[in-house]
C-alpha positions, 0 to 999 in steps of 0.5 A: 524504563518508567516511560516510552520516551525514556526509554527511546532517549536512553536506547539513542544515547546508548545503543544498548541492545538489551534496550532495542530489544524492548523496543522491539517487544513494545512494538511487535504488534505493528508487525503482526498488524501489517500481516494481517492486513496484507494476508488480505489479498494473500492466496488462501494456500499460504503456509504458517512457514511462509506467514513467519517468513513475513513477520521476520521481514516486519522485524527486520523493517521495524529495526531499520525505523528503530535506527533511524527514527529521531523521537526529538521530531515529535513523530510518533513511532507507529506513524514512522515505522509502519510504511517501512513494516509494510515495504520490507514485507512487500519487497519480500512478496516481490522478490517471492512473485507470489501472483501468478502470472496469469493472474497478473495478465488478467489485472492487466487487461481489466486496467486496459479496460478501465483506462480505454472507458474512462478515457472514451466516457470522461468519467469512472466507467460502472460495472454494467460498462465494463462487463459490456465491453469485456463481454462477460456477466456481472458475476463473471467480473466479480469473480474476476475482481475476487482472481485478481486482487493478489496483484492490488495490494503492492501497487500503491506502495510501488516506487515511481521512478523519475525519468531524468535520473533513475531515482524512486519515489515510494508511498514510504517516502512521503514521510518525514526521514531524519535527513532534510531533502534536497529541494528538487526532491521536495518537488518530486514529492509534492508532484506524485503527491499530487497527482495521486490525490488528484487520480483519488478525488475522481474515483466513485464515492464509496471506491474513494471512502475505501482507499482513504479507510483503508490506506489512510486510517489503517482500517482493515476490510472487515472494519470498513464493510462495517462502516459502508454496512456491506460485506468483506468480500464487496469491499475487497472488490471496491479496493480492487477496483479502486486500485486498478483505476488509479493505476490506469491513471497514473499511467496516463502520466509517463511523460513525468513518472514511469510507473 
């Protein structure tokens, strides 16, 4: 085909597998992309085979965007497809529960922590308070950042579920589909949307610069070390941080979403 927009206007017109097939070499590096940015949190231990296995769910969440993407909306593919790459690997993460589950008791009690000194100081608590009332050095609670950051990467992409009739709203979801929402839909939305920007503008400033680099501009962790000028493993540690933060905010919030 002479041009990207030919050929989506030809392949949704026919459906011609052949077609779909150059799509889908055409995009293939959106896959590889996600991977390399969740091996991020990943144990060191993974295997090829299973790194293989999570390019095969980006393939599958790349089909699904192939056929429901409308070009006629003026939204770039990469923009449509991405969060669904990113949700069918993490629902495969999910199903596999790679973290273990002291780890996860650990990121548990550290966003209690969080949740209790902000609360208590009205304010982000720093380092020096959280390692004082865990009763721990400041290199104990790094290497405790660097154990429980397999457990960061699947919060912000978790579904929020609405309490009054069970249905979920993912980080996916807020943006545009083929099919026009219903207005309290719509509600929903523009609610966890806020809430989430909210919880976000009272993280420290550099924490904030890492979640917006890194979620919003798709930068990976080595990119923005280079922009903060600090190391990968320290911005891994800002992103972990940041995340369990929110999630101890938005968990103040149950009385509309059950998180």
């Amino acid at each position: 085909m002479d041009t990207t927009q030919e050929l989506w206007n030809e392949y949704k017109k026919t459906k011609d597998r052949k077609l779909k097939a150059e799509i889908i070499d055409k995009y293939l590096y959106l896959v590889k992309y996600v991977v390399d940015r969740i091996q991020i949190g990943l144990p060191s231990d993974r295997s090829g085979s299973e790194v293989d296995d999570l390019i095969s769910c980006g393939v599958i969440g790349m089909m699904d965007a192939i056929e429901k993407f409308a070009p006629e909306r003026g939204i770039k593919f990469q923009t449509y497809a991405l969060p669904r790459i990113r949700g069918a690997i993490l629902d495969e993460l999910r199903a596999l529960d790679w973290a273990p589950r002291l780890v996860r008791q650990k990121a548990r009690k550290l966003e209690r922590v969080y949740k209790v000194l902000e609360d208590r100081l009205l304010r982000a608590a720093t380092d020096v308070e959280v390692c004082k009332e865990m009763e721990i050095t400041l290199a104990e609670f790094h290497n405790l950042l660097n154990e429980v950051n397999s457990t960061t990467l699947l919060s912000l992409n978790k579904s929020w579920k609405i309490k009054e009739d069970g249905r979920s709203i993912q980080r996916m979801d807020m943006i545009e589909d083929d099919k026009e929402p219903d207005p309290e839909t719509v509600v929903e939305k523009n609610e966890v949307k806020h809430l989430l920007k909210e919880s976000i503008k009272k993280l420290p400033e550099r924490e904030k610069i890492v979640i917006a680099l890194y979620y919003y501009e798709g930068l990976t962790l080595k990119e923005i070390g280079r922009v903060l000028e600090v190391s990968e493993s320290r911005i891994c540690q800002m992103h972990t941080k940041a995340v369990l933060r929110l999630r101890s905010r938005l968990g103040k919030l149950r009385e509309i979403l059950v998180v």
